[in-house]
C-alpha positions in Angstrom: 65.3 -74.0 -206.2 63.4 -77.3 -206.2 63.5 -79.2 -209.4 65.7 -77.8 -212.3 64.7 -75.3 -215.0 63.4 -78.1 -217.2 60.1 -78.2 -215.0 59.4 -74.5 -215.8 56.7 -73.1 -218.9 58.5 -72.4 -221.7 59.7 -68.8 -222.1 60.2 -68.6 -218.6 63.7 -68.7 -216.7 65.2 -69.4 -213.0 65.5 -66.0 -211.5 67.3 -64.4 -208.5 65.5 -61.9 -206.6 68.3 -59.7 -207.1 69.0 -60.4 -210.8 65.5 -58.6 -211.2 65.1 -56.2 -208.6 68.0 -53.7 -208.1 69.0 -52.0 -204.4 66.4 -51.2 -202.2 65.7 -47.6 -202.5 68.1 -45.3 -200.4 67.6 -44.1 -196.6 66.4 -40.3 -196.2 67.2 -38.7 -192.9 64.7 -37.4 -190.5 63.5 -33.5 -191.8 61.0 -31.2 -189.3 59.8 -29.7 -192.7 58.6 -32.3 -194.7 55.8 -32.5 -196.3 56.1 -36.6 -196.8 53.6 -38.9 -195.3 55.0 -41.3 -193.7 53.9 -45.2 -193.3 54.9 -47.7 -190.6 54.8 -51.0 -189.6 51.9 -50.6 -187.4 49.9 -49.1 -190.7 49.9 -52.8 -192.9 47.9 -55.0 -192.2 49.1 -58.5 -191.7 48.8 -60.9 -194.8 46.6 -58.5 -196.3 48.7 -55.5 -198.1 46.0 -53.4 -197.0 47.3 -50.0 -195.5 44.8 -49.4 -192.4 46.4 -45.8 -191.4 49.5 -43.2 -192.2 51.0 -40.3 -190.6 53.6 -37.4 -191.2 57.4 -37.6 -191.6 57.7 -34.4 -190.2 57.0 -35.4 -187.2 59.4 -38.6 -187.2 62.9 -38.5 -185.3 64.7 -41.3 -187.2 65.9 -42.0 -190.7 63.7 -43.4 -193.1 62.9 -45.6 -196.4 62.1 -43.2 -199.6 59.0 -44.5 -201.7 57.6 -43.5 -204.7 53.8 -44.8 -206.5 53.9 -47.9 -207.4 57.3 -49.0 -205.0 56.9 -52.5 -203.2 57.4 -51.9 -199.1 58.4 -55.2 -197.9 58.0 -55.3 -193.8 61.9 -56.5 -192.9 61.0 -56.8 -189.3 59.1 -60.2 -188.6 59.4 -61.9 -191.8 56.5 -64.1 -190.4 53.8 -60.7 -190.0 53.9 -61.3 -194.0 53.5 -56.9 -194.3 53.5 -56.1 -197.6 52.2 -52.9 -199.5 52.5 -51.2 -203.0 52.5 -47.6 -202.4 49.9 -45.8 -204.6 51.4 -42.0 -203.5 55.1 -40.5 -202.8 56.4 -41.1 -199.0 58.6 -42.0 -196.5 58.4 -45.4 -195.2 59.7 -47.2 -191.4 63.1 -48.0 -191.6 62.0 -51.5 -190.8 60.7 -51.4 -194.7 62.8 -52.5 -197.7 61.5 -50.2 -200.2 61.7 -52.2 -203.8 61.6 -49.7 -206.7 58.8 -50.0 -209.4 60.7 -50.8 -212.9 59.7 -51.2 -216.3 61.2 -54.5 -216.5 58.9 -56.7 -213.8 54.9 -56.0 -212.6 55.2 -54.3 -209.1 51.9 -56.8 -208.1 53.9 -59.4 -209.5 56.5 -59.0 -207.2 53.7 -58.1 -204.2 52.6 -61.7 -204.2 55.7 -63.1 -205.0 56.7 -62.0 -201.9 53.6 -63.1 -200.1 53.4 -66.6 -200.7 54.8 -68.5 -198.2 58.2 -70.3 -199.9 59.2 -66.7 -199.6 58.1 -66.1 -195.8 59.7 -69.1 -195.1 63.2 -68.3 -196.7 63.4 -64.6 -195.5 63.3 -66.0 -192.0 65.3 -68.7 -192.3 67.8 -65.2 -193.4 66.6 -63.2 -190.2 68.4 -62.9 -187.5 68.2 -61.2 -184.0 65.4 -61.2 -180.9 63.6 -59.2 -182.7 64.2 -61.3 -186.5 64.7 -59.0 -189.3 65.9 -58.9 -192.6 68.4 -57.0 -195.4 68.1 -56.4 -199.2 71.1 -58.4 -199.1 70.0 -61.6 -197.5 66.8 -62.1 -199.3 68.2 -61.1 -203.3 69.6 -64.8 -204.0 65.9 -65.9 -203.4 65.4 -67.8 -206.5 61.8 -68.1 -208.4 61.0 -69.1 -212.1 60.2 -65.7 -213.6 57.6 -65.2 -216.5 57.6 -63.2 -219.4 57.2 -59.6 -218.6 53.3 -60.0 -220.2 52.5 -63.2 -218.5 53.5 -61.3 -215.1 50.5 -59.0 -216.0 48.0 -61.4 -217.4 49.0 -63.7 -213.8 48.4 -60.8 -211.5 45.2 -59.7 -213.0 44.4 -64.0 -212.8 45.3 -63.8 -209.3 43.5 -60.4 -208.2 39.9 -62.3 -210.0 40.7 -64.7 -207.9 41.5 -63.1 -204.3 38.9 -60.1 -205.5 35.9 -64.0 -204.9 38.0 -64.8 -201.7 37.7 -61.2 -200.5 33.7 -61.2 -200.5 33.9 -64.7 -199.0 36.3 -63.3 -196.2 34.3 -60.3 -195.3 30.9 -62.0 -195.2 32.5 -64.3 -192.2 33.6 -61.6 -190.8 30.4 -60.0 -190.7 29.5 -63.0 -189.1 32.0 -62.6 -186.3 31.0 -59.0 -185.6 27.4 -59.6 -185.4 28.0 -62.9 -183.3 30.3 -60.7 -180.7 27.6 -58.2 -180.7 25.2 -60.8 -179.8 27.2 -62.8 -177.0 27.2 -59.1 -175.4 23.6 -58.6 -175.9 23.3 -61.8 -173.9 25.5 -61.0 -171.4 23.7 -57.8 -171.2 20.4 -59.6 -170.5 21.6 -61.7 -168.5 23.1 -59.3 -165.7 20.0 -57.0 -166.2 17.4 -60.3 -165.6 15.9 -60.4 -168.8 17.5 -63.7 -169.8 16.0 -65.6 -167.0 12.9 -63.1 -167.1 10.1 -66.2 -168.1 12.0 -68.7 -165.6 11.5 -65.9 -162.3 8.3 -65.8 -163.1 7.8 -69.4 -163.1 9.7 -70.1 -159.6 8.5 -66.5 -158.0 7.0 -68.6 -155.0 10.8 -70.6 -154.3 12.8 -67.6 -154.6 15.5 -66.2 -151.5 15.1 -62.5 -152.1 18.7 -61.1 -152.9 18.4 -59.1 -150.1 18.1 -62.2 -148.0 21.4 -64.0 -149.6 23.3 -60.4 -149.1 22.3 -60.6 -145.3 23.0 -64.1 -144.7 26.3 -63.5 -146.7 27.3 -60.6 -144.1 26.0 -63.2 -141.5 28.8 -65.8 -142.3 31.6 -62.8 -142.8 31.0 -61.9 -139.1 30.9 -65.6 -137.9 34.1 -66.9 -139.6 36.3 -63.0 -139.6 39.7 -63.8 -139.1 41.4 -61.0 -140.8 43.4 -58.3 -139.7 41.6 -56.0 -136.6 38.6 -55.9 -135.7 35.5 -56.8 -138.1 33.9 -53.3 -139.8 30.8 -54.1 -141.4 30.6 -53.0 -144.9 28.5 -49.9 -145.7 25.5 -50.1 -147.8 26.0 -48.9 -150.8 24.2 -45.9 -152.1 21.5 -47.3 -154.8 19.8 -43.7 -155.5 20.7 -43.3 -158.8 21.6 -46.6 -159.7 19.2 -48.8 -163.1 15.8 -50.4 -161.1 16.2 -54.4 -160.6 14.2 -57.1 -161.3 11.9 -58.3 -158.4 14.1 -60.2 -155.9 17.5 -58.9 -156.9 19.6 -56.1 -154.9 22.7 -54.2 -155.5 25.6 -55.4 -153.8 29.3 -54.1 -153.4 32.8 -55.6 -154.2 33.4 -55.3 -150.2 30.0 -56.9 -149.0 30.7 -59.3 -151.2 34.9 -60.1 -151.0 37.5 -59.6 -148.9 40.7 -58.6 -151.8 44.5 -59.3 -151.4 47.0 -57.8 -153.7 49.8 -60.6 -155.3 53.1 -61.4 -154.7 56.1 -61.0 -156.9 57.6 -64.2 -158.6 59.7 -62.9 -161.7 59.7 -65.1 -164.6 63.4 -66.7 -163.6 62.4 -67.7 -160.3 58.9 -69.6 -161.8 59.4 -73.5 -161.0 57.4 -74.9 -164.0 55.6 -77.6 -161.9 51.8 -77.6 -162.1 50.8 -74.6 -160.2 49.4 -71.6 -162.6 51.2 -68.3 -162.4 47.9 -65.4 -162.3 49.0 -62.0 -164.0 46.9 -59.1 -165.3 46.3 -60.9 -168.6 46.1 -64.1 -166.7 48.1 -67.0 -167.0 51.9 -66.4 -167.3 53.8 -69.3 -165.8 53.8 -71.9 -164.0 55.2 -72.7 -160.4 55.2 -75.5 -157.5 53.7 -73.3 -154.7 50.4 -71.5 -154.6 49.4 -68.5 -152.9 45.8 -69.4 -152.7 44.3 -72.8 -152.8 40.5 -72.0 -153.7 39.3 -70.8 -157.0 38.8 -67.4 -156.8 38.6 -64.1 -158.6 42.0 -62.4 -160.3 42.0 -58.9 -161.4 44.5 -57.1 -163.5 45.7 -54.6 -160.7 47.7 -52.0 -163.2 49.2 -51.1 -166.8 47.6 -52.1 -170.0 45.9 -55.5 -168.1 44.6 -53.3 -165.5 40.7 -54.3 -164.6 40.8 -57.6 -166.8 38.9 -60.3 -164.5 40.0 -64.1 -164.5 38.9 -66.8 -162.5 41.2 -69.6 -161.3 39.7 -72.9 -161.2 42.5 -74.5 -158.3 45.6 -73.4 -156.5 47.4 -70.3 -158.1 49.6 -67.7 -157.6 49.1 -64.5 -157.9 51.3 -61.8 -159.0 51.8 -58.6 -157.6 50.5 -57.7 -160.8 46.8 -58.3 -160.2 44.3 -58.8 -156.8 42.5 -61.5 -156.0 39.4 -62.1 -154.3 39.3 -63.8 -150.7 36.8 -64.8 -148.1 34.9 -65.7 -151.1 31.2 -65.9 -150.5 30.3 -69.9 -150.3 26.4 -68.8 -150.6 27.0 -67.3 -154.5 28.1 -69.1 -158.0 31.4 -67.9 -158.5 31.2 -68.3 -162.0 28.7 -65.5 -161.7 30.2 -63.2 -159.7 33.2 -63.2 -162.0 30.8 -62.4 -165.0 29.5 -59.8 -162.7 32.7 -58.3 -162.3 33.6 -58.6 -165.9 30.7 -56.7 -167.2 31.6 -54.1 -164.5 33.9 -52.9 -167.2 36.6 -51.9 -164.1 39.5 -50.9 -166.7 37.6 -47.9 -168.1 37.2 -46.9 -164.6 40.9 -46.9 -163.6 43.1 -44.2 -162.3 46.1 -43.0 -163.1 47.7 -41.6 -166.5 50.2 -43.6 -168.4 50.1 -45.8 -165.6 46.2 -46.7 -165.3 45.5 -49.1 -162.3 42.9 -50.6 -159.8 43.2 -50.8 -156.4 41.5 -52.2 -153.3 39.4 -48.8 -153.0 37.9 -49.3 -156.4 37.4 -52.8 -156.4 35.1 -52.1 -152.9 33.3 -50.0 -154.4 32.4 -51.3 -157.0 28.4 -52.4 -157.3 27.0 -54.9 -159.3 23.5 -56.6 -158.9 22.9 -59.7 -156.8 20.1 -62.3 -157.9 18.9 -65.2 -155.8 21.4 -68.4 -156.2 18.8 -70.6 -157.6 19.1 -67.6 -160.5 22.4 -67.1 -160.9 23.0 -70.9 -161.2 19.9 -70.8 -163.8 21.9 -68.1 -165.8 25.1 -69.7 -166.0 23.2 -72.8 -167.5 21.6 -70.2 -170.1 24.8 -68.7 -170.9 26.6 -72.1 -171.2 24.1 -73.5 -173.9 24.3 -70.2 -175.6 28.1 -70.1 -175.4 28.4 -73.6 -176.9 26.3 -72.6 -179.8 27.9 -69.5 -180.1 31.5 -71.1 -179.9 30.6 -73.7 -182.6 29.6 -71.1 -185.1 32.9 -69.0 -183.8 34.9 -72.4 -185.2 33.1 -72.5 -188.2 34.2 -69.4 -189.1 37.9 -69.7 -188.1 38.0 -72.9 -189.8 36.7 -71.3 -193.4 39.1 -68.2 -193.0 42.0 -70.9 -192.8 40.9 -72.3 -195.8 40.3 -69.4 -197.2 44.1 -68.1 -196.2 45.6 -72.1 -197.2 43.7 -71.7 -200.7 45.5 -68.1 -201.3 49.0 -69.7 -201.1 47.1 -72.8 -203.8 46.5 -70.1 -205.8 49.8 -68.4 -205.3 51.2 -71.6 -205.9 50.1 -72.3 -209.3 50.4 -69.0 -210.0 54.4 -69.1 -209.8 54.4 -72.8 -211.3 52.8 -71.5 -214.8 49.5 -72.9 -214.0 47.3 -70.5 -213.8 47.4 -68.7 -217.2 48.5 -69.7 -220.5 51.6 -69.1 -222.0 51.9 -67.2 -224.8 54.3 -67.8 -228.0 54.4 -64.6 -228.8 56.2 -63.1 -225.1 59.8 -61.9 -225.2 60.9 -64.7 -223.1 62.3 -64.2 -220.0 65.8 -65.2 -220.4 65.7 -62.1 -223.0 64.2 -59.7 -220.5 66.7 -61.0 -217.8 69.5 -60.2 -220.7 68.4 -56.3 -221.2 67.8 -56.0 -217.1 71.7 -57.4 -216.8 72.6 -54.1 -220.0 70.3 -51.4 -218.7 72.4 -52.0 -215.6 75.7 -52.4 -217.4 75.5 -48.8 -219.2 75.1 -47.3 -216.1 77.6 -48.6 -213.4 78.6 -44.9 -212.1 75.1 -43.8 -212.6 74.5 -41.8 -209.1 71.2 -41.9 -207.1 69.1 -39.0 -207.5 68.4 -37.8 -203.7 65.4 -38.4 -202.6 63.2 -35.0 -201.6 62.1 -35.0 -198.2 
């Protein structure tokens, strides 16, 4: 504990987490019949205590932690995810919670953001251990924090929840900010694939335009001239464009084949990755680094199976690619690059994948696939929109990043003062906490054989 206990309010006194807060609650084992619903980790929310879903503990296979209203579930695994809820109904919670019982003795919210401010992130993982960190009852109870009077915990938690409640409408309207703002950059990108973005600047430059049809023929053209693949050449078949959205004047649809050539990756396992200066191309894109390449152009990467499958990257210099993902080859020197990857992106080709458990994207797919083909001079025009619109975009992206942080770093101030005796006054008339420390330290005295009631499942 830094400084000694003359720094603390009056009434108030240096506290172990465990001298307060006795055993977690017990472990229940898994029961087809219950009725209990059940919480895990996956249903708190990071730094938020807010409980975004539930299910049943019937349906569970595995032991779990008992709660009852108004319990504390601390999240044990990650110490850094900061998951923290007070139960508001009867359950059964992951074993990867530490269940602290509600007492009469200490304010459940008290304890809540005691154990969200980050002194206390910071010391349960420095008591975690393992890949995956986690920690016991055990290893955070000699935690030591100056405790308040059992009133001043109440009068400092309802300080705290004013407080937060401010932060909370500040928070959300920023996040408002950053759905409507991904709303719009797809709107954009919408508009820009469908011509309307560029709509005032076609009709400006109608007269110096290469139909689309014209740049597909000449790109075919080239294909045939410079074919060194495997076999023969086979000339791509048009695709069918009956039922397909009308296109603006000069644009034409075009398939992944007319367009690319594709080969599938090569396997490089993480171990056998050089770390020179060569990116490593995945599904979800760069993984690694290496000292060979496997192509030396920019080109197109595509997630070829599992979660990543259909995500589009573009490399921007040698790479290698995994065996994980396809990438693009005889790539068409006529067309922006940068385009046809946005193409492809908006081509959505994950929702499109086969497969069950296993989705992927294959060759086949990727060949079929059509998207529409404007004249260069457009595409290049685009890309320029989309770039100004991105950098504005971006900048108000930051903004809003940059206020959450401060909202998150002003929490903690807030926390801090909060735990220092700052934040409300002290009152005279408290039993002090030294005294409520003394009848915790006898309640728990006249009952040391006192058994735990089992929990109902």
């Amino acid at each position: 504990m830094d400084g000694d206990a003359q720094s603390i309010p009056r009434g108030w006194a240096i506290a172990r987490l465990g001298d307060v807060i006795p055993k977690a609650r017990p472990k229940i084992q898994a029961d087809p019949k219950s009725s209990l619903p059940f919480i895990g980790m996956d249903h708190i929310e990071p730094e938020s205590f807010h409980l975004i879903g539930q299910d049943s503990f019937a349906k569970m296979k595995s032991a779990g932690s008992y709660f009852r209203p108004g319990d504390v579930l601390y999240g044990r695994l990650r110490p850094y995810l900061n998951k923290i809820h007070r139960a508001k109904f009867e359950g059964v919670a992951s074993a990867e919670f530490i269940v602290l019982p509600s007492s009469e003795f200490y304010d459940g919210d008290f304890v809540k953001y005691l154990l969200h401010q980050r002194k206390f992130v910071d010391f349960a993982m420095s008591r975690s251990s393992g890949d995956r960190p986690r920690v016991k009852f055990d290893g955070i109870s000699d935690f030591e924090f100056p405790l308040p009077p059992l009133n001043e915990q109440c009068r400092i938690v309802e300080k705290i929840e004013t407080l937060f409640a401010r932060l909370d409408k500040g928070e959300e309207a920023l996040r408002d900010v950053q759905r409507l703002l991904a709303r719009y950059r797809q709107s954009v990108l919408k508009a820009a694939v469908t011509g309307q973005l560029t709509a005032d600047w076609r009709a400006e430059n109608a007269d110096r335009l290469e139909h689309g049809r014209d740049l597909l023929a000449r790109i075919l053209q080239t294909r045939r001239e410079t074919w060194d693949g495997r076999g023969k050449y086979k000339e791509p078949t048009a695709p069918d464009t009956t039922d397909l959205p009308e296109l603006p004047e000069g644009w034409v649809w075009a398939s992944g084949n007319q367009l690319f050539s594709w080969s599938s990756g090569k396997f490089l396992p993480t171990k056998k990755q050089a770390g020179g200066e060569i990116p490593v191309y995945g599904g979800n894109g760069v993984n690694g680094f290496h000292d060979d390449y496997l192509i030396a152009e920019p080109t197109m990467v595509i997630g070829r199976v599992g979660a990543h499958c259909g995500n589009v990257h573009l490399t921007t210099g040698p790479a290698w690619v995994t065996d994980n993902a396809i990438y693009a080859t005889l790539l068409p020197s006529e067309c922006d690059l940068r385009f046809l990857t946005m193409l492809f992106r908006r081509a959505k080709l994950g929702e499109s994948s086969k497969g069950g458990a296993q989705p992927f994207v294959n060759q086949e797919a990727l060949n079929s696939t059509l998207v529409p083909l404007s004249p260069v001079a457009e595409q290049l025009e685009i890309m320029a929109r989309l770039d100004a619109d991105s950098s504005n975009s971006n900048a108000i992206e930051a903004a809003c990043k940059t206020e959450l942080v401060r909202s998150a770093a002003l929490r903690q101030s807030i926390l801090k003062d909060a735990f220092a005796g700052r934040l409300v006054a002290q009152d005279p008339a408290d039993e002090p906490a030294a005294a409520l420390l003394a009848r915790i330290k006898e309640t728990r005295a006249a009952a040391p054989g006192q058994s735990r009631r089992r929990a109902r499942a």
